[in-house]
Backbone as CSV, one residue per row, in Angstrom:
resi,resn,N_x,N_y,N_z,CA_x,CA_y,CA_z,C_x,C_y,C_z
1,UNK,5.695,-3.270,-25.531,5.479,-3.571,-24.117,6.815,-3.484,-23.374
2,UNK,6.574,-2.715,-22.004,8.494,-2.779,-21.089,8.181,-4.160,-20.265
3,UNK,9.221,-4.320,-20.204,9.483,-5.235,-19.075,10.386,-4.429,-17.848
4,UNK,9.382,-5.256,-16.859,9.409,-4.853,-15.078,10.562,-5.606,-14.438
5,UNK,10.795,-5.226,-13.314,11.427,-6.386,-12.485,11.105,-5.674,-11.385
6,UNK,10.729,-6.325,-10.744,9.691,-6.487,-9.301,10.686,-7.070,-8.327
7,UNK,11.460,-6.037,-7.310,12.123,-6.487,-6.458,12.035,-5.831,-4.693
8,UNK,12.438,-6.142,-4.015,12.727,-5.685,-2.962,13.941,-4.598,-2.643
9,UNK,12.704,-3.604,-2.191,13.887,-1.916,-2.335,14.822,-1.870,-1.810
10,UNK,16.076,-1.663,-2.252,17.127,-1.360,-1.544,17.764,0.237,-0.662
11,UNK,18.336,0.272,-0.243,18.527,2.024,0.261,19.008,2.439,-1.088
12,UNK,19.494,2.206,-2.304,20.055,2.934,-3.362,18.124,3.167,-4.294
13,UNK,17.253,2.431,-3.737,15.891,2.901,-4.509,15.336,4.170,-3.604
14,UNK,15.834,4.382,-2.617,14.857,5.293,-1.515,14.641,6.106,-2.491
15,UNK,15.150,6.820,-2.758,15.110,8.011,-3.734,14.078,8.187,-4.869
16,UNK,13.922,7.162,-5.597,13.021,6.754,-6.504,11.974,6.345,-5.892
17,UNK,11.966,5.517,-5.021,10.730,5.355,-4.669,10.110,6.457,-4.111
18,UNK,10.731,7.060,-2.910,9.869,8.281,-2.286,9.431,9.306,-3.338
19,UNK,9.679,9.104,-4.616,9.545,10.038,-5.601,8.102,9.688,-6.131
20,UNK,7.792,8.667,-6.504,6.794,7.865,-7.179,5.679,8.028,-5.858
21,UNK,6.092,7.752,-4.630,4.879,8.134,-3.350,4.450,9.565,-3.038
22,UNK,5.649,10.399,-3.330,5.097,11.762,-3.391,4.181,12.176,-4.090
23,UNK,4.831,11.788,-4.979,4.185,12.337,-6.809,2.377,11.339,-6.446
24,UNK,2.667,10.879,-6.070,1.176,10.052,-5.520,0.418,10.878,-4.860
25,UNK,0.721,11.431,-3.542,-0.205,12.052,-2.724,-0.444,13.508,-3.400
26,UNK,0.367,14.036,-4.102,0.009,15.332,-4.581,-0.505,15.557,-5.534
27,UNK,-0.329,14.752,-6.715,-0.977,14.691,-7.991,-2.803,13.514,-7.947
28,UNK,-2.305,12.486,-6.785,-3.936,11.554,-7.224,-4.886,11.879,-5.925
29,UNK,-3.846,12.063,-4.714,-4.745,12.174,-3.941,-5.097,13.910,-3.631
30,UNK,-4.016,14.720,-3.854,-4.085,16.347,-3.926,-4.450,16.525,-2.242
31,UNK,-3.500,15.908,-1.360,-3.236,16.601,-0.226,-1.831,16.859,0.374
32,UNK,-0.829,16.493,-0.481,0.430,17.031,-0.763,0.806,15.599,0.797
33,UNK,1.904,16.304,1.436,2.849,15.772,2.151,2.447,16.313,3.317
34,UNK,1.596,15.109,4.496,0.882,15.340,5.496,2.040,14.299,6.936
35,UNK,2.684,15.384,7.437,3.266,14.483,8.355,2.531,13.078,9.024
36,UNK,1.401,13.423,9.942,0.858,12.577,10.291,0.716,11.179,9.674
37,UNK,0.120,11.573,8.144,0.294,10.311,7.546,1.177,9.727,6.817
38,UNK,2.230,10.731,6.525,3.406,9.980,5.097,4.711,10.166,6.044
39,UNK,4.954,9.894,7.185,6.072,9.610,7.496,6.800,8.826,7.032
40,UNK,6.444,7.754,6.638,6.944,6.674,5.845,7.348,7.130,4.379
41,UNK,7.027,7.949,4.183,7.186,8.006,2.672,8.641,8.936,2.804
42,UNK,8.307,9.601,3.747,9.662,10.432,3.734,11.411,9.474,4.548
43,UNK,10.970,8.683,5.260,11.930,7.569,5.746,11.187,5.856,5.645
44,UNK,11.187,5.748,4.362,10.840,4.318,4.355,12.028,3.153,4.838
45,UNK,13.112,3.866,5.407,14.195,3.001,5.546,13.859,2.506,6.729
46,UNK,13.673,3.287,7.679,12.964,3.195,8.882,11.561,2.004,9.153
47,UNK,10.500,2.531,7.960,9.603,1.653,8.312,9.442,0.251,7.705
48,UNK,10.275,0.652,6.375,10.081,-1.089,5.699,11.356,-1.721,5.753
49,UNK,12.694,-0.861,5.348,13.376,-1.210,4.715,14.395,-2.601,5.930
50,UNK,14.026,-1.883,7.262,14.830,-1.864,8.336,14.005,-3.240,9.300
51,UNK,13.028,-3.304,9.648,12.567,-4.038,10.094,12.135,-5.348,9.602
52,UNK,12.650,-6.377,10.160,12.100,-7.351,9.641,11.061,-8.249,8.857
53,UNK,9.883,-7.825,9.608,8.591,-7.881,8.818,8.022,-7.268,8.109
54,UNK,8.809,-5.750,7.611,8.085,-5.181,6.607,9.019,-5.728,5.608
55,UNK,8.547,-4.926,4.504,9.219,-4.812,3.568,8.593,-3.484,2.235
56,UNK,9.603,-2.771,1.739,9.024,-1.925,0.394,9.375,-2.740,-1.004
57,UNK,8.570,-2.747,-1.633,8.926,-3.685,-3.418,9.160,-2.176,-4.119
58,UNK,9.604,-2.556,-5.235,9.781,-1.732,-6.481,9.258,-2.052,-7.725
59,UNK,8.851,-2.065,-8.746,9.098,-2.077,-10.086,9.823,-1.292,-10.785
60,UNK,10.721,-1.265,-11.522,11.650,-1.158,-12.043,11.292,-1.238,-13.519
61,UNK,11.429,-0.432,-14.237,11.810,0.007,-15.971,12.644,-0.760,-16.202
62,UNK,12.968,-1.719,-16.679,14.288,-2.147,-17.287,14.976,-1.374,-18.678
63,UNK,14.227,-0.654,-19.078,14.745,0.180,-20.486,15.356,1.504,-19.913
64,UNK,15.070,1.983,-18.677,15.358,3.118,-18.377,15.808,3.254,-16.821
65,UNK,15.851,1.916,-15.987,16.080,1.624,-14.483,15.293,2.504,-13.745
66,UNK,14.475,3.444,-14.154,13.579,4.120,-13.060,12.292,3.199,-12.261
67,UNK,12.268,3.541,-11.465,11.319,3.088,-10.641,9.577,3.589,-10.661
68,UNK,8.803,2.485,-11.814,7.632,3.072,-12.329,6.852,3.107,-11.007
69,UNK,7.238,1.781,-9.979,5.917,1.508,-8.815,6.437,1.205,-7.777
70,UNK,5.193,1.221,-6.483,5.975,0.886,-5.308,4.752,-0.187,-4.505
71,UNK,5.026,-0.405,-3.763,4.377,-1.399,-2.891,4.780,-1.812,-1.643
72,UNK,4.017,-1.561,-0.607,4.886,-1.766,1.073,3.783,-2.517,1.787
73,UNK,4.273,-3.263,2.602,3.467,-3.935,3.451,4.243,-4.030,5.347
74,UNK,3.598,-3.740,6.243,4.173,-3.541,7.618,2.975,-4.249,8.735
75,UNK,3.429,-4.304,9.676,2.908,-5.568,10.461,1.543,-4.448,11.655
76,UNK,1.347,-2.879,10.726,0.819,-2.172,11.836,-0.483,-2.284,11.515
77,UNK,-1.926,-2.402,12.095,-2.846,-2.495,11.804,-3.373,-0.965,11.488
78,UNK,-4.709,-1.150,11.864,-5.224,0.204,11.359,-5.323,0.739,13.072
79,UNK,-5.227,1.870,13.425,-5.057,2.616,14.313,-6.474,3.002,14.595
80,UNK,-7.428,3.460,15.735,-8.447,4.095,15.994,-7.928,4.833,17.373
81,UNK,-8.271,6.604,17.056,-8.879,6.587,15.674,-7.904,6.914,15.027
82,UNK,-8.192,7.288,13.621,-9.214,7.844,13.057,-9.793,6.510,12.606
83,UNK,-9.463,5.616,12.432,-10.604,4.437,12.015,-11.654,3.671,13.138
84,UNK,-12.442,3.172,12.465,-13.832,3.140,13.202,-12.984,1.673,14.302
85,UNK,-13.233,1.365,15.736,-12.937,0.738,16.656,-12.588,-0.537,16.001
86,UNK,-13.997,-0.916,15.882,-14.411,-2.506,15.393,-12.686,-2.902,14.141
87,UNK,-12.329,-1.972,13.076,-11.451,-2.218,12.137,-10.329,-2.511,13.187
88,UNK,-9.766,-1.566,13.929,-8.729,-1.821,14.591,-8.727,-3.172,15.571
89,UNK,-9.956,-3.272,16.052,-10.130,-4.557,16.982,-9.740,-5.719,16.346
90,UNK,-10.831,-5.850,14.693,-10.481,-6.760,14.033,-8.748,-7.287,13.632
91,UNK,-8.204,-6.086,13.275,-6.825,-6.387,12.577,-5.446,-5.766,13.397
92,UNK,-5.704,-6.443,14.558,-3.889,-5.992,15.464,-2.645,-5.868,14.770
93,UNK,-2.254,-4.842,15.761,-0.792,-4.878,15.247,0.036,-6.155,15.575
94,UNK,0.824,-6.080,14.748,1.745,-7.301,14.860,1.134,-8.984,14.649
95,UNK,-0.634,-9.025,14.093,-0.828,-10.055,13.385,-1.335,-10.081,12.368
96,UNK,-1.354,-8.541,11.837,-1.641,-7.830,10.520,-0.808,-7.858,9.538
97,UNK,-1.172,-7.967,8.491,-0.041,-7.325,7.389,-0.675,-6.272,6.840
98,UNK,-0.508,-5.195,6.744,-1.204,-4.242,6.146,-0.201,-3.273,4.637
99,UNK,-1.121,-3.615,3.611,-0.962,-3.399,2.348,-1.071,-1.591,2.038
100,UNK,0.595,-1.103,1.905,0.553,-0.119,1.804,1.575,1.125,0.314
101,UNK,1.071,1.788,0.037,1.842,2.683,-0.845,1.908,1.807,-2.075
102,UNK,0.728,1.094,-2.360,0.395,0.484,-3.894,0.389,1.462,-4.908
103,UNK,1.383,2.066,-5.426,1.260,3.399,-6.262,2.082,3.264,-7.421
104,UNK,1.249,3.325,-8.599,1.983,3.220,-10.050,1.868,4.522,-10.635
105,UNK,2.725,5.006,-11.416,3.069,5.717,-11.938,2.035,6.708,-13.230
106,UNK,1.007,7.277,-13.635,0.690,7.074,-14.606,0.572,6.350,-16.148
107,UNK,1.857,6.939,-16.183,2.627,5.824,-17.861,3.023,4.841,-17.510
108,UNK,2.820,4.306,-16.188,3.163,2.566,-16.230,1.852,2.134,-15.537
109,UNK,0.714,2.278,-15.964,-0.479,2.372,-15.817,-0.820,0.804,-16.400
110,UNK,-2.070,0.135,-16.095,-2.703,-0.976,-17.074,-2.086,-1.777,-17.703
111,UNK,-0.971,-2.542,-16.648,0.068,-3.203,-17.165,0.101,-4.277,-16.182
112,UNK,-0.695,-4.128,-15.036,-0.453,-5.255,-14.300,0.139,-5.261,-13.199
113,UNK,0.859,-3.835,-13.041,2.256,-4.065,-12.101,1.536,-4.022,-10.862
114,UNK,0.322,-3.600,-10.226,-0.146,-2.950,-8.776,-0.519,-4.268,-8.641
115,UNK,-1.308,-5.472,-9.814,-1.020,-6.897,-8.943,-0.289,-7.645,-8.576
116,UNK,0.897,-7.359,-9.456,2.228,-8.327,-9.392,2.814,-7.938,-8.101
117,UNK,2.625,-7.120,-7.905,3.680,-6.256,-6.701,2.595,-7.206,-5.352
118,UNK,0.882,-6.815,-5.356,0.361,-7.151,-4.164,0.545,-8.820,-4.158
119,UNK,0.591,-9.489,-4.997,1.025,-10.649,-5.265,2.596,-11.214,-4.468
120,UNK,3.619,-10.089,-4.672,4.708,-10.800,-4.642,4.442,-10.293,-2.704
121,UNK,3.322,-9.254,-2.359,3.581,-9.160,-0.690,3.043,-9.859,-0.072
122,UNK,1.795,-10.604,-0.868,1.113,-11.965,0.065,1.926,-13.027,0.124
123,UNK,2.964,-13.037,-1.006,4.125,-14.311,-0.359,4.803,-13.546,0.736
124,UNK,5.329,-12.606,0.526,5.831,-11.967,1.567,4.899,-12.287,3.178
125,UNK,4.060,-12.065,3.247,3.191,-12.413,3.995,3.055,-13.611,4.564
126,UNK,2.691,-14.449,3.917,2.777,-16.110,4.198,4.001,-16.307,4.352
127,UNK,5.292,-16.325,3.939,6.464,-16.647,4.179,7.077,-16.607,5.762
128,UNK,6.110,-15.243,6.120,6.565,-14.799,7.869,6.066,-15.356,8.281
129,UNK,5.055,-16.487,7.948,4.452,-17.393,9.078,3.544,-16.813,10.567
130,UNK,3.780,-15.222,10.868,3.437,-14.583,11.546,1.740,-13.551,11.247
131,UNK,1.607,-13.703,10.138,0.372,-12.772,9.796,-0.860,-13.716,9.843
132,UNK,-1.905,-13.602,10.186,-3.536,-14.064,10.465,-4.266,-13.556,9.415
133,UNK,-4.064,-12.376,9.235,-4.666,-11.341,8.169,-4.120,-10.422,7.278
134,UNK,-4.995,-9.994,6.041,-4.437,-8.783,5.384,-4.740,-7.790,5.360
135,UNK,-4.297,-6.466,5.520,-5.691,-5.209,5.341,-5.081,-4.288,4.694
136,UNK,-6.282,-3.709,4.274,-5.508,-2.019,3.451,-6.976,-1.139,3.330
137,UNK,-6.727,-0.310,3.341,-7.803,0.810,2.871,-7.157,1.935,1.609
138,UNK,-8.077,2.717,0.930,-7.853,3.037,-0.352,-8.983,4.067,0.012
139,UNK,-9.041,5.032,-1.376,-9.832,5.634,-1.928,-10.477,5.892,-2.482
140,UNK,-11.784,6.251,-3.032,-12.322,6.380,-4.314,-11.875,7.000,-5.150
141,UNK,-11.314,7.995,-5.172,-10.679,8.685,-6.121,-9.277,8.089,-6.227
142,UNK,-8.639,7.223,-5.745,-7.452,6.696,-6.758,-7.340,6.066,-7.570
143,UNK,-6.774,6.712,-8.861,-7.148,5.645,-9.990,-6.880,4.359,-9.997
144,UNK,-8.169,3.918,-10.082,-7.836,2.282,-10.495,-7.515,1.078,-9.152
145,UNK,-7.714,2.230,-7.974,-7.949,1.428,-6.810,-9.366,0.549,-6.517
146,UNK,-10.123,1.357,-6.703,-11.173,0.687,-6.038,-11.107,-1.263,-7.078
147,UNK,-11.252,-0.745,-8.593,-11.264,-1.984,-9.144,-10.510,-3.120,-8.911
148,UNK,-9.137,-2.643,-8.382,-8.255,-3.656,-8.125,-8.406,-4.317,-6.821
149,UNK,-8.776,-3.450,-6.205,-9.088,-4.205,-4.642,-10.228,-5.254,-4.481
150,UNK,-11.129,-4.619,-5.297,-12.417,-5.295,-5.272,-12.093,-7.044,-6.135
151,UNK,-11.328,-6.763,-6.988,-10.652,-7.552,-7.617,-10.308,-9.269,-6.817
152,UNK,-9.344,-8.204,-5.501,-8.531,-9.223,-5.192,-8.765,-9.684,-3.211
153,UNK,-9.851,-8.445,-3.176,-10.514,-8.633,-1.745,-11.986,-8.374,-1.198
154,UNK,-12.129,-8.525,-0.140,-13.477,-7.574,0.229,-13.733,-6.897,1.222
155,UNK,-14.703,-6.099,0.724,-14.871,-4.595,0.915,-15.114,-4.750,2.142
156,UNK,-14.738,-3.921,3.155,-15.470,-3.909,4.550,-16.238,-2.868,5.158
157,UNK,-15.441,-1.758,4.898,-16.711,-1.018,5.523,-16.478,0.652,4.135
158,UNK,-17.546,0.585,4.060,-17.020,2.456,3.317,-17.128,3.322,4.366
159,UNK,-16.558,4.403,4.174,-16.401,5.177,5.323,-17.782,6.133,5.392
160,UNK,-17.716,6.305,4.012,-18.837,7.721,3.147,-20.301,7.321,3.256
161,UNK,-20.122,5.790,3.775,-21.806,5.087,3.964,-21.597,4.737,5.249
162,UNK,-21.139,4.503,6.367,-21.306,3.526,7.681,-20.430,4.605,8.313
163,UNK,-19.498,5.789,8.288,-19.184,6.675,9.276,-19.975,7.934,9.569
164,UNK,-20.233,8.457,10.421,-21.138,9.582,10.467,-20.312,10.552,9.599
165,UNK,-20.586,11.810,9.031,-20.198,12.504,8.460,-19.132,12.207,7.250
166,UNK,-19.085,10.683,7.372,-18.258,9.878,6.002,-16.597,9.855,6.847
167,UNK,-16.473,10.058,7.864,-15.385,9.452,8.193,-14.461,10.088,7.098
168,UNK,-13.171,9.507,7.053,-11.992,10.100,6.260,-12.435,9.856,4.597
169,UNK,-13.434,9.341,4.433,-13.758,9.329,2.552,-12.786,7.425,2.380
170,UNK,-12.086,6.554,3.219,-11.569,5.762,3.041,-12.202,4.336,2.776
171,UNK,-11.820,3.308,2.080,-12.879,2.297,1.793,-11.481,1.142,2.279
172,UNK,-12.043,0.125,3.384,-11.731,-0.557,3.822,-11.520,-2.001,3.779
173,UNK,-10.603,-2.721,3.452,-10.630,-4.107,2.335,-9.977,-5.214,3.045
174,UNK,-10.157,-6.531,3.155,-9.221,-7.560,3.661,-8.843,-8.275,2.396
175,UNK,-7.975,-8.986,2.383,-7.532,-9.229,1.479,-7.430,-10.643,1.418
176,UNK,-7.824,-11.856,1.276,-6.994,-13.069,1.645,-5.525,-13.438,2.098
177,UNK,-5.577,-13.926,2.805,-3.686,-14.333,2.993,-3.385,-15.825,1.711
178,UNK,-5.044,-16.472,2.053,-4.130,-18.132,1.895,-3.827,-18.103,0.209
């Protein structure tokens, strides 16, 4: 078994991390590097690293210091559109925390790390004293998303059942704060 260490990214992780988020969208989700949506992935300094209320986590290899996982959370809700009104109504910006770039590595797979990480952002969360709510949306096809979410939240809307034409394929989750 490796042991992790689960910390808060520094600018010397950008590198590693944006590596592990790439390698995400092209290999699980297979739509490569979509400005619109991965700006962040390409300057996370900007969106987590820099602002107060976000923040990006890491996991960390300790046998090898690479960076198996990532985990980000930012104060922006869900935007409409492309999401259905009611989601965005529900979860504002700036009293949201929204749970983002939960992405493990293959070979650091079934180890725990995608809870430890959402774990260490709901303290993150509660700590700011500023968040009401949690949100994130996911995919069906990412491995091992749907189970974990379902896990640790609930489901709100599927896109593929309650959007006309299935909406973006996205499945929509709150999460507890307390």
């Amino acid at each position: 078994m490796r042991d992790y260490s689960i910390r808060q990214a520094t600018e010397a992780d950008v590198d590693d991390a944006r590596a592990v988020m790439l390698d995400t969208v092209y290999r699980d989700f297979a739509t490569g590097y979509v400005p619109r949506w991965h700006a962040d992935i390409i300057d996370p300094v900007s969106f987590y690293l820099t602002p107060p209320r976000h923040t990006l986590l890491v996991a960390v290899d300790e046998r090898d210091g690479t960076v198996a996982a990532t985990a980000a959370l930012d104060a922006r809700g869900p935007a409409h559109p492309p999401n259905p009104r009611w989601l965005a109504e529900r979860f504002p910006s700036g009293e949201t925390a929204q749970l983002r770039r939960v992405y493990v590595r293959p070979e650091h797979r079934r180890r725990g790390l995608a809870r430890q990480l959402v774990d260490e952002l709901l303290e993150f969360a509660r700590a700011d004293g500023g968040y009401r709510s949690v949100y994130l949306h996911t995919y069906p096809h990412s491995p091992g998303a749907m189970g974990l979410w379902r896990a640790l939240g609930k489901e709100l809307c599927d896109e593929r059942e309650e959007v006309p034409g299935g909406g973006s394929g996205a499945v929509h989750f709150e999460v507890p704060l307390a």
